[in-house]
N, CA, C and O of each residue as an XYZ file, in Angstrom:
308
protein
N      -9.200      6.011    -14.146
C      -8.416      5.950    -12.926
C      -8.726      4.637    -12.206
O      -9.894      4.490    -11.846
N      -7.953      3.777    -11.975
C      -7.928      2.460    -11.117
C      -7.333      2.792     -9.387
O      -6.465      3.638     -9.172
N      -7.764      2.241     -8.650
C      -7.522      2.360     -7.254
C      -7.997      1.372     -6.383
O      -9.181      1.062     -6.246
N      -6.863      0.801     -5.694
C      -6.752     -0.174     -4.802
C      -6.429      0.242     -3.328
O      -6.022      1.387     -3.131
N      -6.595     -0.655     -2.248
C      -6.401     -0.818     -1.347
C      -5.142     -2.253     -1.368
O      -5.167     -3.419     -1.763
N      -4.074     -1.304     -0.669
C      -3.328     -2.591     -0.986
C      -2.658     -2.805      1.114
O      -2.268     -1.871      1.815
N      -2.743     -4.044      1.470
C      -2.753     -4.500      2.747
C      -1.492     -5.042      2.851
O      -0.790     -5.624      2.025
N      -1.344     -4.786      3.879
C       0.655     -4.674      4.191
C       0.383     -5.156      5.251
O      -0.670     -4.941      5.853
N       1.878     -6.343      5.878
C       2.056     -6.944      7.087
C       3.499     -6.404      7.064
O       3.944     -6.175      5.939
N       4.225     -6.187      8.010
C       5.358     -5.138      8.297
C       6.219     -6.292      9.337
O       5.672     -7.241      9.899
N       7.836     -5.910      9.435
C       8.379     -6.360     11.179
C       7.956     -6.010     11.777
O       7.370     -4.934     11.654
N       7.997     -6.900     13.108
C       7.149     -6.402     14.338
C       7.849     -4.844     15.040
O       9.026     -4.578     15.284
N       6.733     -4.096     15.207
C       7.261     -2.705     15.630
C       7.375     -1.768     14.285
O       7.703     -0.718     14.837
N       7.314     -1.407     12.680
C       7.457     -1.097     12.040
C       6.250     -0.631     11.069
O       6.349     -0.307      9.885
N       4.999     -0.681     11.930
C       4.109     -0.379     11.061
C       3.602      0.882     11.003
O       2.759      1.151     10.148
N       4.157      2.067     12.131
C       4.468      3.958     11.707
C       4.549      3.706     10.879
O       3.651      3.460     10.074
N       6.449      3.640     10.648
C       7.216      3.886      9.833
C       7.017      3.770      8.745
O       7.125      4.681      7.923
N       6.644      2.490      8.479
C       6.267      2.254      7.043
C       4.921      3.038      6.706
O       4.961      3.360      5.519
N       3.998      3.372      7.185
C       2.818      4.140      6.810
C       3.206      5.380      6.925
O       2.522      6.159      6.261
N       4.380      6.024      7.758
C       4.558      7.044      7.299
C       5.324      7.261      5.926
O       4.969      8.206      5.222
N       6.263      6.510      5.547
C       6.699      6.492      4.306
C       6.047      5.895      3.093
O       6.483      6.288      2.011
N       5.142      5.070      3.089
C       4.190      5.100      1.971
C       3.468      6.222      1.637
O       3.326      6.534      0.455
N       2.837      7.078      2.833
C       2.070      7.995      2.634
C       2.691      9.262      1.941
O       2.081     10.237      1.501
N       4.429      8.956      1.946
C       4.595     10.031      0.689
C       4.564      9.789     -0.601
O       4.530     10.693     -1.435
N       4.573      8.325     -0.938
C       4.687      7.998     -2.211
C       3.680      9.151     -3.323
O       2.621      9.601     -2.887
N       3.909      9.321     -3.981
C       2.644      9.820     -5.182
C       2.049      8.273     -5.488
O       2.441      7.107     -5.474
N       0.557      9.237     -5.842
C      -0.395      8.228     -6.294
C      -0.905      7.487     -4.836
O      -1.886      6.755     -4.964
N      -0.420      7.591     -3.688
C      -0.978      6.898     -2.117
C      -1.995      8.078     -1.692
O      -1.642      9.231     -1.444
N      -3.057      7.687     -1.661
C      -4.268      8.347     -1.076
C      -4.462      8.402     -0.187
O      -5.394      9.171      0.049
N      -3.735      7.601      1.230
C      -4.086      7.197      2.086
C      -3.150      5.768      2.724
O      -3.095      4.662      2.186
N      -2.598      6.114      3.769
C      -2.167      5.167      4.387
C      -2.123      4.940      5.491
O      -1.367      5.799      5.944
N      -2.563      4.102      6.552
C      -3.078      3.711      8.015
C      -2.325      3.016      8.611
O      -1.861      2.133      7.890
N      -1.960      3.000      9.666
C      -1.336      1.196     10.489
C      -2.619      0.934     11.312
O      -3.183      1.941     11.739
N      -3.054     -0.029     11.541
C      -4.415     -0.607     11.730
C      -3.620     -1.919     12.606
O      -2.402     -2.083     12.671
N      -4.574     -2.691     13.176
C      -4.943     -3.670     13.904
C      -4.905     -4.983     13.057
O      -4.584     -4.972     11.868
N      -5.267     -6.168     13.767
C      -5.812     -7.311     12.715
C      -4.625     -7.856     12.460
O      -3.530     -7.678     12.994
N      -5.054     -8.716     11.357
C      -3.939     -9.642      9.769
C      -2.880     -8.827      9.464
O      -1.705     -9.196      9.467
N      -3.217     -7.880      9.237
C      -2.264     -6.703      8.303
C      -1.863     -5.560      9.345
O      -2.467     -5.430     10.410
N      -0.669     -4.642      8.912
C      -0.180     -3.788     10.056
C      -0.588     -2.517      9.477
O      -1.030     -1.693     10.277
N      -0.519     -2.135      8.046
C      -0.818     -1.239      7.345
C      -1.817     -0.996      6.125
O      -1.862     -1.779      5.176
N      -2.378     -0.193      6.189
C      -3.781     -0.593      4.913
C      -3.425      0.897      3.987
O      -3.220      1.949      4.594
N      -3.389      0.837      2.658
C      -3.095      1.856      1.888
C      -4.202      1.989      0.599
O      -4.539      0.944      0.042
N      -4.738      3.231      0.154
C      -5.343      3.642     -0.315
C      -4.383      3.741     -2.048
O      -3.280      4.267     -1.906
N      -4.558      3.508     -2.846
C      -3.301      4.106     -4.024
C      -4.709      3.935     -5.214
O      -5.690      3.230     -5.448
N      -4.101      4.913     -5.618
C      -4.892      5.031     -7.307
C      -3.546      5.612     -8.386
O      -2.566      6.309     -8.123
N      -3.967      5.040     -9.549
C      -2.828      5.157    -10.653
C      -3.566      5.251    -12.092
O      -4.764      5.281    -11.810
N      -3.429      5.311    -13.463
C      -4.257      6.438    -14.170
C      -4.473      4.518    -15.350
O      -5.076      4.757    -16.396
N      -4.147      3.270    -15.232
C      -4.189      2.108    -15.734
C      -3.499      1.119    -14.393
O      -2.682      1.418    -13.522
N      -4.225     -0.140    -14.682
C      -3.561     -1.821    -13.528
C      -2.057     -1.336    -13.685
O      -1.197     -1.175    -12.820
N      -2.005     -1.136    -15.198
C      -0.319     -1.513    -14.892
C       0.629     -0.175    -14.275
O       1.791     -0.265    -13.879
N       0.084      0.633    -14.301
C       0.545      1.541    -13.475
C       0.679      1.777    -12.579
O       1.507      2.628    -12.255
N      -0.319      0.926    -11.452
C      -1.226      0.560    -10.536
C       0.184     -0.685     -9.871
O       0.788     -0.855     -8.812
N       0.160     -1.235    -11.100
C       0.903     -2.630    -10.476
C       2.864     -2.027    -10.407
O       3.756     -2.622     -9.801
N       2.992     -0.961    -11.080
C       4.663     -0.658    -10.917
C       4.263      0.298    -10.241
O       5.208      0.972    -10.650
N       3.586      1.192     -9.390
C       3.582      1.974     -8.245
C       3.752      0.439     -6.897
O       4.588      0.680     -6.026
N       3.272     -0.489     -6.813
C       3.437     -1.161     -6.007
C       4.596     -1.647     -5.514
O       5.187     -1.437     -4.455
N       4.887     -2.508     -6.694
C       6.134     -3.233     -7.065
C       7.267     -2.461     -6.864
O       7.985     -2.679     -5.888
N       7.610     -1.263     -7.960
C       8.613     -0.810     -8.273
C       9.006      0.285     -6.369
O      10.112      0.481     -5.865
N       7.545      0.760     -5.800
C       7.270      1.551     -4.535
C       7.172      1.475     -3.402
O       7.958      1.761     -2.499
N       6.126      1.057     -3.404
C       5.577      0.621     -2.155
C       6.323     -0.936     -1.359
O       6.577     -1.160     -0.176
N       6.449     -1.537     -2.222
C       7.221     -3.138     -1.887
C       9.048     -2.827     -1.544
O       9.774     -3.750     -1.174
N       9.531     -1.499     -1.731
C      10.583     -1.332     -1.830
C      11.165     -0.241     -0.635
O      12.154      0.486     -0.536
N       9.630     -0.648      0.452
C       9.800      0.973      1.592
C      10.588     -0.636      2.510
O      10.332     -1.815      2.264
N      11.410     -0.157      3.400
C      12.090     -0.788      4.187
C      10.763     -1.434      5.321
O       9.898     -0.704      5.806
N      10.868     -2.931      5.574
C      10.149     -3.255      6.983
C       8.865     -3.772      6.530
O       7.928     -3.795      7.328
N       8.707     -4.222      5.247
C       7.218     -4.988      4.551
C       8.111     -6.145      4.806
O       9.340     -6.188      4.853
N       7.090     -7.209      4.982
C       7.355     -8.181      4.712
C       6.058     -9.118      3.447
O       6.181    -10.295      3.108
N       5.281     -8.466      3.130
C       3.945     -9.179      2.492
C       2.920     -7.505      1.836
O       2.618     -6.448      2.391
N       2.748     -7.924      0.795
C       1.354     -7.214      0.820
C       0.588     -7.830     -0.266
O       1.182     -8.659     -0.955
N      -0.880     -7.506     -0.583
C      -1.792     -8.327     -0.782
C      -2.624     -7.009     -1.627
O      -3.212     -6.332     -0.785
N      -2.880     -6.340     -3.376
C      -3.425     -5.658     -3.467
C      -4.474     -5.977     -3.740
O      -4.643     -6.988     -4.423
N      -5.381     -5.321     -3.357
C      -7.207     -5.119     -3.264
C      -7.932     -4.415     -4.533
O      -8.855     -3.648     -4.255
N      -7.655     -4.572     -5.687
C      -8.259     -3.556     -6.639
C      -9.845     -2.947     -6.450
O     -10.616     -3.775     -5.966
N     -10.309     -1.901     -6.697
C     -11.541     -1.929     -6.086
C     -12.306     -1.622     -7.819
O     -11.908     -1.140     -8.880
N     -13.795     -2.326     -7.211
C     -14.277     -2.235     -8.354
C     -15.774     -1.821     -8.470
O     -16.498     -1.813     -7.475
N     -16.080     -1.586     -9.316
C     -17.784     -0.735     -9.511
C     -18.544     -1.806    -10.678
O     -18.464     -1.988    -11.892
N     -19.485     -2.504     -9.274
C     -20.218     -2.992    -10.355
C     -21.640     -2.166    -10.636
O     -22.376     -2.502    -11.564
């Protein structure tokens, strides 16, 4: 199982919305609107990268009101 944190900057005013609609995606563990750089911070795990990388792409990049995101793969050393 692979799992990232992937960091989202949103239109201004749009960073609910969009965390509420990521947070239904499958495979989203977790999704926040937060403070800072970024408007939204999301938790996602997927069962391989590349699965990992078309939950993003094909998902998450395709919720209305992103303008950027930046994924974080997390790793165990």
């Amino acid at each position: 199982m692979v799992q990232a944190y992937i960091l989202i900057q949103t239109e201004v005013g749009k960073a609910s919305a969009v965390a509420g609609s990521i947070a239904k995606i499958p495979g989203v563990l977790q999704a926040e609107d937060v403070t800072g750089p970024y408007d939204v911070i999301v938790r996602a795990e997927a069962d391989t990268v590349d699965d990992l990388g078309r939950l993003v792409v094909a998902k998450v990049q395709q919720v209305e009101g992103i303008t950027r995101t930046l994924t974080c793969p997390v790793v165990h050393l």
